[in-house]
mmCIF file as Biopython writes it, N, C-alpha, C and O atoms, coordinates in Angstrom:
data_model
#
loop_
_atom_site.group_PDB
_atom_site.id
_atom_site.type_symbol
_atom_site.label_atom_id
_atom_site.label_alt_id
_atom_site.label_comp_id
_atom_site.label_asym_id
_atom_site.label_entity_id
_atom_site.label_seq_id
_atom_site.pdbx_PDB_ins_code
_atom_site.Cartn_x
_atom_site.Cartn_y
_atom_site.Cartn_z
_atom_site.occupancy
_atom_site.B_iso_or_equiv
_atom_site.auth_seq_id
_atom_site.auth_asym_id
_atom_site.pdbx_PDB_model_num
ATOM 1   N N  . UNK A ? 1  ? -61.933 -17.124 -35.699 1.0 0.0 1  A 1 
ATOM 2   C CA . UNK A ? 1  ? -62.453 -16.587 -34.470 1.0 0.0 1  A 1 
ATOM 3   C C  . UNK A ? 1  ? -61.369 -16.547 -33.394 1.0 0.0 1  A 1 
ATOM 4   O O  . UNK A ? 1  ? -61.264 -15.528 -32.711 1.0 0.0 1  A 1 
ATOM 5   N N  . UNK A ? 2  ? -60.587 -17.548 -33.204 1.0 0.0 2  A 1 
ATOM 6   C CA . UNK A ? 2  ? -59.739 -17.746 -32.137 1.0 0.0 2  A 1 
ATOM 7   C C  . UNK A ? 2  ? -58.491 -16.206 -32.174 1.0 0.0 2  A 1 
ATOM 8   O O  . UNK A ? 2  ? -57.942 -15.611 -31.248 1.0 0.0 2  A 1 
ATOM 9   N N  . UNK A ? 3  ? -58.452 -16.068 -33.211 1.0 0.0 3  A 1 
ATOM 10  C CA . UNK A ? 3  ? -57.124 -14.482 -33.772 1.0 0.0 3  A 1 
ATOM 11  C C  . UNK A ? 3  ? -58.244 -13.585 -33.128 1.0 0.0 3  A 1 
ATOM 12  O O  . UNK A ? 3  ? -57.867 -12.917 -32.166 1.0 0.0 3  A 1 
ATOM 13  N N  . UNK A ? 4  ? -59.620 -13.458 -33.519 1.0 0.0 4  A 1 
ATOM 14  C CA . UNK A ? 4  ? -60.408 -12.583 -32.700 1.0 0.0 4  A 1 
ATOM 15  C C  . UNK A ? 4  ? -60.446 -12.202 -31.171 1.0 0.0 4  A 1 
ATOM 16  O O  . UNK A ? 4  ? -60.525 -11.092 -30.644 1.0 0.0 4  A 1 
ATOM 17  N N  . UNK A ? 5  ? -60.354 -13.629 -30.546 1.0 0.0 5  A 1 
ATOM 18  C CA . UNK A ? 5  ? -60.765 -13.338 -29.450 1.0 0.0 5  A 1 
ATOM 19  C C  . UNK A ? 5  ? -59.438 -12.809 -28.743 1.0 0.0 5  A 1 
ATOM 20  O O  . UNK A ? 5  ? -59.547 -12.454 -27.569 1.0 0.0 5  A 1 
ATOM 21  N N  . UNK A ? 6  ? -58.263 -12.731 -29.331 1.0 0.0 6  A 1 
ATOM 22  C CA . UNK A ? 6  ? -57.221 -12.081 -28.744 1.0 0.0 6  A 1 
ATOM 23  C C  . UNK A ? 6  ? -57.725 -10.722 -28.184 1.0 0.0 6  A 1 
ATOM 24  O O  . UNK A ? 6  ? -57.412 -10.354 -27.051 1.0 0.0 6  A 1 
ATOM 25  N N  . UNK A ? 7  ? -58.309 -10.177 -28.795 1.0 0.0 7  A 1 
ATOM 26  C CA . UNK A ? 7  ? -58.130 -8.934  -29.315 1.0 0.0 7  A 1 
ATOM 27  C C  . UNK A ? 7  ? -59.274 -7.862  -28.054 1.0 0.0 7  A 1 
ATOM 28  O O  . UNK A ? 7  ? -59.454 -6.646  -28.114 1.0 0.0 7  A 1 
ATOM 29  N N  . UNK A ? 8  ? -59.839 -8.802  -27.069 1.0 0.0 8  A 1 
ATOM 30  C CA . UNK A ? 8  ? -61.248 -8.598  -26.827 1.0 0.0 8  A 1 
ATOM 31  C C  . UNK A ? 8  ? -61.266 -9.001  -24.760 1.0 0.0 8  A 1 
ATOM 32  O O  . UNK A ? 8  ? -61.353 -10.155 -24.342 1.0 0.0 8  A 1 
ATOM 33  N N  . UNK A ? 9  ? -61.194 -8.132  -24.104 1.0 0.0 9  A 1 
ATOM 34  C CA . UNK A ? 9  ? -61.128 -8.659  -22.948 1.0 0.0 9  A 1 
ATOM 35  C C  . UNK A ? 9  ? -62.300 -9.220  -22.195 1.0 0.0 9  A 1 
ATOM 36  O O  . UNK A ? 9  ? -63.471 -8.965  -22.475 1.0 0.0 9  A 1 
ATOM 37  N N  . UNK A ? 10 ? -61.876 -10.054 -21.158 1.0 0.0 10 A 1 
ATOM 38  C CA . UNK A ? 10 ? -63.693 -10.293 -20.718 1.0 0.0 10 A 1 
ATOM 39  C C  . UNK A ? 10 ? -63.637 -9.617  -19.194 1.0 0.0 10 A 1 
ATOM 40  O O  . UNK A ? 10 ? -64.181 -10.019 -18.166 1.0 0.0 10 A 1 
ATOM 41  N N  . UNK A ? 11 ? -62.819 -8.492  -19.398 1.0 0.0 11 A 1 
ATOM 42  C CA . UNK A ? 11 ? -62.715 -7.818  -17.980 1.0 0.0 11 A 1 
ATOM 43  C C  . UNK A ? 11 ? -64.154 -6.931  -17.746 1.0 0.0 11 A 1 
ATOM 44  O O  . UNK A ? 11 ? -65.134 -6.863  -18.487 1.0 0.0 11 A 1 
ATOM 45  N N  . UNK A ? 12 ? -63.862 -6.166  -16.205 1.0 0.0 12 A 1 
ATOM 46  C CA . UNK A ? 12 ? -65.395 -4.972  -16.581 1.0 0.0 12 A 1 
ATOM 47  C C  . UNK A ? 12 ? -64.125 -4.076  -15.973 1.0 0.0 12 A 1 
ATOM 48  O O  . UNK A ? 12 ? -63.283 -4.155  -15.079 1.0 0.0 12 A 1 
ATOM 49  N N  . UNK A ? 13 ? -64.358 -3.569  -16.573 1.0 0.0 13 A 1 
ATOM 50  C CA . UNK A ? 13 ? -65.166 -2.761  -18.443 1.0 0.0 13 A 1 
ATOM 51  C C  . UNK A ? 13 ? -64.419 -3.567  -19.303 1.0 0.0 13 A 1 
ATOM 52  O O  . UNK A ? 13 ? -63.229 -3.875  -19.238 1.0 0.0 13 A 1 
ATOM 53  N N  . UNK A ? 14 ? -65.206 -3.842  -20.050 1.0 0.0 14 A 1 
ATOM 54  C CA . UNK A ? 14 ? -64.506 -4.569  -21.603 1.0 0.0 14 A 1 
ATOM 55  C C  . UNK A ? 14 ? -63.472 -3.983  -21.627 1.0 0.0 14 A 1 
ATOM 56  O O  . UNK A ? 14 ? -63.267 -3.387  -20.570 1.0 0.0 14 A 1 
ATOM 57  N N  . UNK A ? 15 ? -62.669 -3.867  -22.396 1.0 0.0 15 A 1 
ATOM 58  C CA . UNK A ? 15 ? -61.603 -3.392  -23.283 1.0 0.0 15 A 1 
ATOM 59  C C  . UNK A ? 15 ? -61.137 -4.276  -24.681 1.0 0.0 15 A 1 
ATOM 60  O O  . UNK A ? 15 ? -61.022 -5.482  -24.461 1.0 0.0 15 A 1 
ATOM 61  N N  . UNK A ? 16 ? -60.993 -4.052  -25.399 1.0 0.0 16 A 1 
ATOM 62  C CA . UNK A ? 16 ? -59.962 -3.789  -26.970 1.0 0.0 16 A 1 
ATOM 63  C C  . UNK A ? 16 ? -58.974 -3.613  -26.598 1.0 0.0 16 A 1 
ATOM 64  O O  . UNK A ? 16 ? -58.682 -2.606  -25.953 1.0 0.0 16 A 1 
ATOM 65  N N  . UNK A ? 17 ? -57.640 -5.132  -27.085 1.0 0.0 17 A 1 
ATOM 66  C CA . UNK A ? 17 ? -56.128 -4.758  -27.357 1.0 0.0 17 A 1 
ATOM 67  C C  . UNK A ? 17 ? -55.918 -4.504  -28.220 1.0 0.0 17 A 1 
ATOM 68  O O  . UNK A ? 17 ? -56.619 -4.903  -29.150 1.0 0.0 17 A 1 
ATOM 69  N N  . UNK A ? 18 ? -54.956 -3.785  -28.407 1.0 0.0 18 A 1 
ATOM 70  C CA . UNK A ? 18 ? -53.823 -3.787  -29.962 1.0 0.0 18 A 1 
ATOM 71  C C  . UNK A ? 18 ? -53.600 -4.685  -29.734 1.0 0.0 18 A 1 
ATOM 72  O O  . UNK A ? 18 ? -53.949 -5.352  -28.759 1.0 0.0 18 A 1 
ATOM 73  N N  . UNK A ? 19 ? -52.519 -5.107  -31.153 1.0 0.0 19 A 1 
ATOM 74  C CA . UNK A ? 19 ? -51.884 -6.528  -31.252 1.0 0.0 19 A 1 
ATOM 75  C C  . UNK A ? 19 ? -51.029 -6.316  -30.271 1.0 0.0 19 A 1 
ATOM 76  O O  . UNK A ? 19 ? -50.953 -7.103  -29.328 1.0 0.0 19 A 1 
ATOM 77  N N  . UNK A ? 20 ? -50.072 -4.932  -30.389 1.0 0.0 20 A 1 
ATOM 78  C CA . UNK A ? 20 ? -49.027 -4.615  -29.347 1.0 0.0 20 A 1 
ATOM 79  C C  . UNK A ? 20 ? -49.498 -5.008  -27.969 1.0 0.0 20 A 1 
ATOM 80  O O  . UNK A ? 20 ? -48.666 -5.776  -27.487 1.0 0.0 20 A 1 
ATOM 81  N N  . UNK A ? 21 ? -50.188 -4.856  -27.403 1.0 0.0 21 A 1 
ATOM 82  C CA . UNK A ? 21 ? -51.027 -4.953  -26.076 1.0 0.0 21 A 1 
ATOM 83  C C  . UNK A ? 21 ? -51.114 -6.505  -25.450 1.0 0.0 21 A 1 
ATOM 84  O O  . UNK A ? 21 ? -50.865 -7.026  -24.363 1.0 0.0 21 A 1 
ATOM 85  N N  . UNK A ? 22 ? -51.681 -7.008  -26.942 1.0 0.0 22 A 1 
ATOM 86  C CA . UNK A ? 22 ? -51.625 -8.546  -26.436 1.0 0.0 22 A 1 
ATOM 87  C C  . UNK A ? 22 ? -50.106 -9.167  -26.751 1.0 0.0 22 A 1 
ATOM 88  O O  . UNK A ? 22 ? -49.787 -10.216 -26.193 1.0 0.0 22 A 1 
ATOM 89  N N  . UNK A ? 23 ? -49.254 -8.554  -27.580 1.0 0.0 23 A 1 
ATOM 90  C CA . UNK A ? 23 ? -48.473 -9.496  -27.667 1.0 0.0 23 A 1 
ATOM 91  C C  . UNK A ? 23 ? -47.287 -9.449  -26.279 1.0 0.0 23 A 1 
ATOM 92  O O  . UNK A ? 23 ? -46.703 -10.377 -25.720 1.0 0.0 23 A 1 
ATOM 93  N N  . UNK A ? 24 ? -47.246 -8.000  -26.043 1.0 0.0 24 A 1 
ATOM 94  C CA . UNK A ? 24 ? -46.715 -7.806  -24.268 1.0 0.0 24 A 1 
ATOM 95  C C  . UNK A ? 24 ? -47.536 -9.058  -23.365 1.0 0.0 24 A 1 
ATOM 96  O O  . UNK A ? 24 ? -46.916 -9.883  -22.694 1.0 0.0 24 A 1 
ATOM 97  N N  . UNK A ? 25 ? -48.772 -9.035  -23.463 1.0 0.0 25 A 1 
ATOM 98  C CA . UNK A ? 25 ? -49.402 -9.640  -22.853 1.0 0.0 25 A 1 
ATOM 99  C C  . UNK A ? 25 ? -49.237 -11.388 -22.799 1.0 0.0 25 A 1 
ATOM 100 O O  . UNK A ? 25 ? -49.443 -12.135 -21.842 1.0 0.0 25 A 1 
ATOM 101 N N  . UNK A ? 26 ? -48.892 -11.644 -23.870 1.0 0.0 26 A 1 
ATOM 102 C CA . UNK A ? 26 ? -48.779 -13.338 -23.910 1.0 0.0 26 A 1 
ATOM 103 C C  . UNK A ? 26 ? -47.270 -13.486 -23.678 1.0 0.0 26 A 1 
ATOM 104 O O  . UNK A ? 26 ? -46.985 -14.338 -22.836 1.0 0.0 26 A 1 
ATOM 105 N N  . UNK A ? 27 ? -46.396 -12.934 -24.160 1.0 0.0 27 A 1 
ATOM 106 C CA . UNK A ? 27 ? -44.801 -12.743 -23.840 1.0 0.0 27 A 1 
ATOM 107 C C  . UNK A ? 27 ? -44.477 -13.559 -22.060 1.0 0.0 27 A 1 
ATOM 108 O O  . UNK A ? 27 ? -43.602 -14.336 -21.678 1.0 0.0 27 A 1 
ATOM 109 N N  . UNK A ? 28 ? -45.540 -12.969 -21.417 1.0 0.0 28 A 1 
ATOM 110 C CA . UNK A ? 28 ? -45.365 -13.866 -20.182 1.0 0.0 28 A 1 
ATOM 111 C C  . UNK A ? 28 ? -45.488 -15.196 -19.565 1.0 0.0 28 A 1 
ATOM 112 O O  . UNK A ? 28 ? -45.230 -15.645 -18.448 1.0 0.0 28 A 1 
ATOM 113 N N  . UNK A ? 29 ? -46.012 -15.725 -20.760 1.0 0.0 29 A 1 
ATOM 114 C CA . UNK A ? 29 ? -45.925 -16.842 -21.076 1.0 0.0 29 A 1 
ATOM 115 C C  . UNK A ? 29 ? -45.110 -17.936 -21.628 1.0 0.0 29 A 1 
ATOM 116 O O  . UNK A ? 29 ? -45.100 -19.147 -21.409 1.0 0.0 29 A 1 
ATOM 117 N N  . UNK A ? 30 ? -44.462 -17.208 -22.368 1.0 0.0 30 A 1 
ATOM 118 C CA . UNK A ? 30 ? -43.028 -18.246 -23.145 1.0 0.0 30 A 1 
ATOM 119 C C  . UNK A ? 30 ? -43.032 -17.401 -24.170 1.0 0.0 30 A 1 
ATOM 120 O O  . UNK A ? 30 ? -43.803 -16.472 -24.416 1.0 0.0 30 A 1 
ATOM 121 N N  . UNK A ? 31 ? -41.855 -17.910 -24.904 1.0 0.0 31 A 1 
ATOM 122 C CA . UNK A ? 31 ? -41.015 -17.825 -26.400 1.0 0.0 31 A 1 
ATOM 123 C C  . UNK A ? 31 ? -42.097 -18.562 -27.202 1.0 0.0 31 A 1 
ATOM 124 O O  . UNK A ? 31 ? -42.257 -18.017 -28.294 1.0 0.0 31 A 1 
ATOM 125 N N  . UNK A ? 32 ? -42.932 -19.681 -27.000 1.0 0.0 32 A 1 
ATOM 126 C CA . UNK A ? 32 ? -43.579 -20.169 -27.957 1.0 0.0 32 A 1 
ATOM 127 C C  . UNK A ? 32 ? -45.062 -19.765 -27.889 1.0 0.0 32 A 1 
ATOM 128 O O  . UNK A ? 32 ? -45.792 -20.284 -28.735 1.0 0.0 32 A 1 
ATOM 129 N N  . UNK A ? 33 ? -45.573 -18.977 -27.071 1.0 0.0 33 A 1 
ATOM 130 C CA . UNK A ? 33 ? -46.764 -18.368 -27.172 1.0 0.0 33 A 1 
ATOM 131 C C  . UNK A ? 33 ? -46.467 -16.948 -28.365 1.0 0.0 33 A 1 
ATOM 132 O O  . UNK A ? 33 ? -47.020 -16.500 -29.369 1.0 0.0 33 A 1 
ATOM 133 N N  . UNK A ? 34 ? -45.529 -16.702 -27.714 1.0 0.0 34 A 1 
ATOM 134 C CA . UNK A ? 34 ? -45.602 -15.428 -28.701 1.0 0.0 34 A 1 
ATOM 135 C C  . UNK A ? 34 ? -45.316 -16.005 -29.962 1.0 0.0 34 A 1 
ATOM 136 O O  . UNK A ? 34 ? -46.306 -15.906 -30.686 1.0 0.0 34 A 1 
ATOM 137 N N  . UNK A ? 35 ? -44.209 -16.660 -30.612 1.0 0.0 35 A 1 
ATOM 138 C CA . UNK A ? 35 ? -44.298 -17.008 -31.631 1.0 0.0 35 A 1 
ATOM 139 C C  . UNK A ? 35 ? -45.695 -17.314 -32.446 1.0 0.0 35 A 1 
ATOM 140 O O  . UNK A ? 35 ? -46.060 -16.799 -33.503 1.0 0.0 35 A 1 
ATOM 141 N N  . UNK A ? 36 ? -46.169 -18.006 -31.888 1.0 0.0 36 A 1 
ATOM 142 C CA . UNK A ? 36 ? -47.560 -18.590 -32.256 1.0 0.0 36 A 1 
ATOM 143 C C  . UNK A ? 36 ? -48.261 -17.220 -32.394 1.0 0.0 36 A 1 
ATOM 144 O O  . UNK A ? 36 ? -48.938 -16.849 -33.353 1.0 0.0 36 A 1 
ATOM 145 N N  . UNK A ? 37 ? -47.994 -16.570 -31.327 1.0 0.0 37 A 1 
ATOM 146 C CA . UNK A ? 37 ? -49.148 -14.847 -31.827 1.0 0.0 37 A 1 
ATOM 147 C C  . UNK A ? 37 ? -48.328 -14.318 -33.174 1.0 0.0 37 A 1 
ATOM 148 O O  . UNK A ? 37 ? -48.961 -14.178 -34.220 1.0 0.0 37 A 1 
ATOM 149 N N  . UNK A ? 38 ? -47.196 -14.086 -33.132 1.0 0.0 38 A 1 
ATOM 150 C CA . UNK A ? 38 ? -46.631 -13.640 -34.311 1.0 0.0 38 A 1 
ATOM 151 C C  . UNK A ? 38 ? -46.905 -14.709 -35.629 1.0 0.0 38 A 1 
ATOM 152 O O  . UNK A ? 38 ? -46.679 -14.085 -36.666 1.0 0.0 38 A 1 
ATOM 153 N N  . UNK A ? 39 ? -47.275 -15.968 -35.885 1.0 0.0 39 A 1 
ATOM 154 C CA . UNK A ? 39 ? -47.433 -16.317 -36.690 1.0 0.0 39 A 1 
ATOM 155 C C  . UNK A ? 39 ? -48.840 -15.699 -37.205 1.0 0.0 39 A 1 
ATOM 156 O O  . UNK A ? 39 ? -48.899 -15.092 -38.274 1.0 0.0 39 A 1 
ATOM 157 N N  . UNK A ? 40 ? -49.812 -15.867 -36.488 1.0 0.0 40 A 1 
ATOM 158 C CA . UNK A ? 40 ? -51.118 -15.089 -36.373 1.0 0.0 40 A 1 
ATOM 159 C C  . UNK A ? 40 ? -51.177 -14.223 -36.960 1.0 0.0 40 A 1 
ATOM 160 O O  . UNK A ? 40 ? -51.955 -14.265 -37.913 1.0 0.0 40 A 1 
ATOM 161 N N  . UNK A ? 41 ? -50.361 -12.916 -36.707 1.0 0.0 41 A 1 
ATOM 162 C CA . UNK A ? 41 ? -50.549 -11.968 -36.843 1.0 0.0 41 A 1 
ATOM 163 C C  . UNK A ? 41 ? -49.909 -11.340 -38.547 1.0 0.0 41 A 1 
ATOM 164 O O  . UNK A ? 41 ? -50.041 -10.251 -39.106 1.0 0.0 41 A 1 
ATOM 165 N N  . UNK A ? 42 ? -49.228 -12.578 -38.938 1.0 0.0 42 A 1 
ATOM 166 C CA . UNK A ? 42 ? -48.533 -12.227 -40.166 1.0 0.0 42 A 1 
ATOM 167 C C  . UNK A ? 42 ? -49.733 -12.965 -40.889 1.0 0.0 42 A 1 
ATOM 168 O O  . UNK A ? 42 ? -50.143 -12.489 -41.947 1.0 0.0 42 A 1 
ATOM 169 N N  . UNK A ? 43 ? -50.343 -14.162 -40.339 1.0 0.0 43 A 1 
ATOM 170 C CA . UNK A ? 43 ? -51.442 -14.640 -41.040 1.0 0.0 43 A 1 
ATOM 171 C C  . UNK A ? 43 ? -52.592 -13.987 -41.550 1.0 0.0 43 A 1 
ATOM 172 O O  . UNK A ? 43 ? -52.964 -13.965 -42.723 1.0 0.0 43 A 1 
ATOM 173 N N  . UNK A ? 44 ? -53.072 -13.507 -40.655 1.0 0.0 44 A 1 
ATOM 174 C CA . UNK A ? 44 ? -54.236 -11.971 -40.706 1.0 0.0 44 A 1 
ATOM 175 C C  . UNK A ? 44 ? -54.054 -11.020 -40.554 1.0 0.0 44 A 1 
ATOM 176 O O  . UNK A ? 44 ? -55.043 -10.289 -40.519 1.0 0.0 44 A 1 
ATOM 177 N N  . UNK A ? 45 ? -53.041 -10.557 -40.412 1.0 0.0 45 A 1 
ATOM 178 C CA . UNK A ? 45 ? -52.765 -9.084  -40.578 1.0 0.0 45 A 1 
ATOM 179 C C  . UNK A ? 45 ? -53.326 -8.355  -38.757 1.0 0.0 45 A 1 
ATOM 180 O O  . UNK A ? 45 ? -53.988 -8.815  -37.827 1.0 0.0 45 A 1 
ATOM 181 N N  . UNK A ? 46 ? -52.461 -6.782  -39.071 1.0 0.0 46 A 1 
ATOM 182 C CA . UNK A ? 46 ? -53.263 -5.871  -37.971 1.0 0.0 46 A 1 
ATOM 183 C C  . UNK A ? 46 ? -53.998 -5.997  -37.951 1.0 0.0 46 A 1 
ATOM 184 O O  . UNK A ? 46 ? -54.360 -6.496  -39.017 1.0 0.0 46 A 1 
ATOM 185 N N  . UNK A ? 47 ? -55.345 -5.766  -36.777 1.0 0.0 47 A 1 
ATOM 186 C CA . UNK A ? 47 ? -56.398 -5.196  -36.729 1.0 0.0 47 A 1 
ATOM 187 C C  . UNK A ? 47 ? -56.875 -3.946  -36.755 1.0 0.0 47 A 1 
ATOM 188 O O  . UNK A ? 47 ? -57.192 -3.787  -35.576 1.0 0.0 47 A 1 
ATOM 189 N N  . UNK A ? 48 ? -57.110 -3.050  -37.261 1.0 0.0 48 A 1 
ATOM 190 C CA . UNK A ? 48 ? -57.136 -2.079  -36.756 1.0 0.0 48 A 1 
ATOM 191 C C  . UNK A ? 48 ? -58.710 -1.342  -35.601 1.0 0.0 48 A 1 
ATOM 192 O O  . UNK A ? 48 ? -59.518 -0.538  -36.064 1.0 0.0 48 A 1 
ATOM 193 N N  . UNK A ? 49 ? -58.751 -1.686  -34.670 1.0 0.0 49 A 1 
ATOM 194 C CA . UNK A ? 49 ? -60.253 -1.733  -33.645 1.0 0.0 49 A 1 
ATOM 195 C C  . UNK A ? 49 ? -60.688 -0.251  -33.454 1.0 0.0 49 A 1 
ATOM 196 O O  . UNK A ? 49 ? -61.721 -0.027  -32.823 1.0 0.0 49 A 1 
ATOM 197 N N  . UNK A ? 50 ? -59.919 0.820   -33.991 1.0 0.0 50 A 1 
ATOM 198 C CA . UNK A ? 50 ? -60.498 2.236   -33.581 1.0 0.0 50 A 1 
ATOM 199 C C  . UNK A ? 50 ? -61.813 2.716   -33.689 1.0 0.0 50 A 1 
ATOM 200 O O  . UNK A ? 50 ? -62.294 3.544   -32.915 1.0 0.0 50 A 1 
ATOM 201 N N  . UNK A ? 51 ? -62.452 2.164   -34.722 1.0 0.0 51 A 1 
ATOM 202 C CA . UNK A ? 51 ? -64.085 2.118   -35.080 1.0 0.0 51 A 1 
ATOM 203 C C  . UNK A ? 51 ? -64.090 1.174   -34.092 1.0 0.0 51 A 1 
ATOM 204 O O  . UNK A ? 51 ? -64.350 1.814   -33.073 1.0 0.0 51 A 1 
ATOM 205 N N  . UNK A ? 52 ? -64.001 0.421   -33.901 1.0 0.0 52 A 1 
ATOM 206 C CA . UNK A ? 52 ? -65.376 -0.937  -33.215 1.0 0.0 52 A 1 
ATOM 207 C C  . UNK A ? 52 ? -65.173 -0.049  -31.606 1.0 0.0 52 A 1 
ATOM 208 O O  . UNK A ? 52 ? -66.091 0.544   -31.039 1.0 0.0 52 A 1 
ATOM 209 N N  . UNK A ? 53 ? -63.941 -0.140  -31.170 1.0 0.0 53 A 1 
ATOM 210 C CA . UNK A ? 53 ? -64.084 0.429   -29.891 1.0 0.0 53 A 1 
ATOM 211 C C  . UNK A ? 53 ? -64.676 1.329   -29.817 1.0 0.0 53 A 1 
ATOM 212 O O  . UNK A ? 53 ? -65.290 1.151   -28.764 1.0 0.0 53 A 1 
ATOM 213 N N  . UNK A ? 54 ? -65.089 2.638   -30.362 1.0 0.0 54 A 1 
ATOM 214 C CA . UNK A ? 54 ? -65.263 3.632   -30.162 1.0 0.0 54 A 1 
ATOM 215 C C  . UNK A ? 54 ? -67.180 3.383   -30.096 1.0 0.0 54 A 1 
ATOM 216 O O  . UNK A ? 54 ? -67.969 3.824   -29.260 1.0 0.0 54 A 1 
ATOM 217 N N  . UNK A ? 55 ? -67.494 2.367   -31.536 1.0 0.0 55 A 1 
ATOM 218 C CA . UNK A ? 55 ? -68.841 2.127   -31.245 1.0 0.0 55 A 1 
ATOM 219 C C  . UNK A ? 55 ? -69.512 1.352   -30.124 1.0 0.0 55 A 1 
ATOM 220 O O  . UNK A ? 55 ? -70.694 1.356   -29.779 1.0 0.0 55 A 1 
ATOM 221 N N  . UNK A ? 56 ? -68.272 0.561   -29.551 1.0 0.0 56 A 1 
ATOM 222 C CA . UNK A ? 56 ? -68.898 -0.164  -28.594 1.0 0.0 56 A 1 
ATOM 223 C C  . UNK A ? 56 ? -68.585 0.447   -27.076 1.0 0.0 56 A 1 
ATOM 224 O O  . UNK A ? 56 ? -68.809 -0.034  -25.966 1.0 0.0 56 A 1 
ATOM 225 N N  . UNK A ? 57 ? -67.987 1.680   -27.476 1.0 0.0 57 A 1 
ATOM 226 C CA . UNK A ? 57 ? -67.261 2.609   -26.428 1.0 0.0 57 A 1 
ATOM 227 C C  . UNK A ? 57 ? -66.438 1.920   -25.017 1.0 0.0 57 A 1 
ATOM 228 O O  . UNK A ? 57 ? -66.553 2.334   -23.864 1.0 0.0 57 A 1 
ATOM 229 N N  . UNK A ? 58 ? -65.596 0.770   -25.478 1.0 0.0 58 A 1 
ATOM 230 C CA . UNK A ? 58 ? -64.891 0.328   -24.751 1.0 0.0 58 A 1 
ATOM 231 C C  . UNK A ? 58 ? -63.236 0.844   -25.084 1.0 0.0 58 A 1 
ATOM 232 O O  . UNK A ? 58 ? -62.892 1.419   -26.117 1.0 0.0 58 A 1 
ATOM 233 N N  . UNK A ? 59 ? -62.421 0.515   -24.048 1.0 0.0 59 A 1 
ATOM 234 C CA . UNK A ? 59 ? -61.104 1.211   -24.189 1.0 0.0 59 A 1 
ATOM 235 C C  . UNK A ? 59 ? -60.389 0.528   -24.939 1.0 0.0 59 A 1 
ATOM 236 O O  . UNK A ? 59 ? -60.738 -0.630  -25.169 1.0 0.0 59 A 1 
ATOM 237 N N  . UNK A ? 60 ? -59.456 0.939   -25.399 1.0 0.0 60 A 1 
ATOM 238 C CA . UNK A ? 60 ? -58.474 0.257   -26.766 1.0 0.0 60 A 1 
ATOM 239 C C  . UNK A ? 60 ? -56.916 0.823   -26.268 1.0 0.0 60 A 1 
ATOM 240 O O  . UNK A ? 60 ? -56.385 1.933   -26.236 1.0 0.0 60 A 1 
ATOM 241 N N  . UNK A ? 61 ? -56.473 -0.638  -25.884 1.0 0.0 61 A 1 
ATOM 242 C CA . UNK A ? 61 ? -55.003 -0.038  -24.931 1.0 0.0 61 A 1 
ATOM 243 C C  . UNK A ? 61 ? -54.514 -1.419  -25.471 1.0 0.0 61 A 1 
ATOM 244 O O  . UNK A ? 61 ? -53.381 -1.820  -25.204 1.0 0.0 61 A 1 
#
C-alpha cells in the first residue's frame, strides 16, 4: 500500500502521479528519499494509471 499511496494526491482535485512526477517530487527532499523511491520502483515496477485516472477522471501529471 505505502508504493500506492505515492502515486495518489490528497489535493482538490485529486490527481494521479507518474512515477516521474513523484520522483521530481521527493528529490526535494534528499539523495536518500529518492533512493528509497528508486528502490520501490525497481521493486514493483511502473505503474501504469491511464485507466484508473481516466475512470476516476482525475488528472495524471
Amino acid at each position: 500500500m505505502m508504493y500506492a499511496d505515492k502515486f495518489h494526491t490528497k489535493s482538490t482535485p485529486p490527481r494521479f502521479l507518474t512515477a516521474a512526477s513523484y520522483a521530481r517530487y521527493v528529490a526535494r527532499f534528499g539523495p536518500d528519499k529518492t533512493a528509497a523511491f528508486d528502490n520501490l520502483r525497481a521493486m514493483f515496477g511502473e505503474l501504469d494509471l491511464t485507466d484508473l485516472a481516466a475512470e476516476h477522471r482525475h488528472a495524471l501529471v
